[in-house]
C-alpha positions in Angstrom: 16.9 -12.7 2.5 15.0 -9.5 3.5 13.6 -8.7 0.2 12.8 -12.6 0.3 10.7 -12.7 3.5 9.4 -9.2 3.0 7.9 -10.5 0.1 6.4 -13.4 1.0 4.4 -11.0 4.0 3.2 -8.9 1.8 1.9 -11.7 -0.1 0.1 -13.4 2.6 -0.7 -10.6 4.1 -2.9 -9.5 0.8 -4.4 -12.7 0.8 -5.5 -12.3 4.2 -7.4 -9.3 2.7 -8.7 -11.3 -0.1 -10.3 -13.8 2.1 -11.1 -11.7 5.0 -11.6 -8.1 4.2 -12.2 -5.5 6.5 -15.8 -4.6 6.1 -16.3 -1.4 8.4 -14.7 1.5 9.2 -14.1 1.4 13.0 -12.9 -2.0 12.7 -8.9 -2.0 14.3 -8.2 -4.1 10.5 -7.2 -3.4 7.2 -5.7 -0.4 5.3 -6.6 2.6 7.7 -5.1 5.9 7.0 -6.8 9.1 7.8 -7.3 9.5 4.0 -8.7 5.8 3.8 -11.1 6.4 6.7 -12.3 10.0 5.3 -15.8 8.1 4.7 -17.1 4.6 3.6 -16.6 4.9 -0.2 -13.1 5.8 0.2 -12.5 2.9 2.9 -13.9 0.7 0.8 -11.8 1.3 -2.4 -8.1 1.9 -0.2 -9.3 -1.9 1.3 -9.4 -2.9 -2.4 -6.4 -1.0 -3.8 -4.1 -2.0 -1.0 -4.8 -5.6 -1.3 -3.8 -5.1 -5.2 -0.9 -3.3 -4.3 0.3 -5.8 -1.8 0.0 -8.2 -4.5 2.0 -6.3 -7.2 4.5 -5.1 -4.7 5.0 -8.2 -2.8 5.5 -10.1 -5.8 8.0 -8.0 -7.0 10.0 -7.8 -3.4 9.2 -11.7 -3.5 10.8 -11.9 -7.3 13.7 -9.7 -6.2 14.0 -11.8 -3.2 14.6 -14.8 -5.1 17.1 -13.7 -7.8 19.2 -12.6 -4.4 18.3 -16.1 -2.9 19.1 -17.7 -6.6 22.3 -15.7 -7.3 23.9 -16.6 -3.9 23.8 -12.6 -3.1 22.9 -12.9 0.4 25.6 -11.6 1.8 24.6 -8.0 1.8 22.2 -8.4 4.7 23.1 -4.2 5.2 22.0 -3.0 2.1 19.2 -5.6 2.1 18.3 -4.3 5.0 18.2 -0.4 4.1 16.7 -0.8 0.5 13.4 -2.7 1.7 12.5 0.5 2.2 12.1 1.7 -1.0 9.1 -1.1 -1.7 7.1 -0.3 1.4 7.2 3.3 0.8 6.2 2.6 -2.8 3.1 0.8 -1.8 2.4 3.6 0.6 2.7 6.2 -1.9 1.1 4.6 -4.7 -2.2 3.5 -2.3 -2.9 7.0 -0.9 -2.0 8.5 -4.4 -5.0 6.6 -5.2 -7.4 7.3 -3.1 -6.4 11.1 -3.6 -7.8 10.8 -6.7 -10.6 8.7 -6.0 -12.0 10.9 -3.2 -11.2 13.6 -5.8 -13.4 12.2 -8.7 -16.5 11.4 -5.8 -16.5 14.1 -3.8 -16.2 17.9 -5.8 -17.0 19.5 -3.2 -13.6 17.9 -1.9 -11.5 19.5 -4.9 -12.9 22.7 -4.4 -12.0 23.4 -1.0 -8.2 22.2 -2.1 -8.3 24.5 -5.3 -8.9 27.7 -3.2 -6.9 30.8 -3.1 -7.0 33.3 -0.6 -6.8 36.9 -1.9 -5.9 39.6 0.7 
């Protein structure tokens, strides 16, 4: 039931973004990661890319969520409970993977700092 109602959040919650995106940076809404707030361009696109993520992951933790429902497997309200995690860290890690390379393809002077070596 987790997995079920997890899903269904994320869902709604993405088309919350759809409808009413954050627009600025300083607003207290939206995606906002110190990587996602780095500058405008890069707000912009983790805005974008976690409302599609919340979309793909959601309907997956909304699909799994339903085979459980379906199946009558409801019962393991523990391990429900302690693999939801594995979704939400995916959407995590897959969003800031993202804008990582996005700040990376706009910004060289970015990559350059990060590809330094220090010689003694």
């Amino acid at each position: 039931m987790i997995f079920y109602t997890c899903g269904w959040m994320m869902v709604i919650l993405a088309i919350v973004y759809t409808i009413y995106p954050s627009k600025k940076l300083h607003y207290k809404y939206g995606y906002r990661t110190p990587r996602a707030r780095e500058n405008e361009k890069t707000f912009r696109f983790a805005q974008k890319c976690a409302r599609n993520m919340l979309f793909l992951v959601g309907g997956i933790t909304l699909l799994i969520g339903f085979l459980l429902k379906t199946f009558g497997m409801t019962q393991f309200f523990i391990l429900e409970f302690l693999f939801i995690v594995i979704p939400i860290a995916t959407f995590f890690y897959l969003v800031e993977r993202k804008i990582e390379i996005f700040a990376d393809q706009t910004n060289p002077i970015r990559e350059e700092m990060t590809n330094e070596t220090i010689n003694d």
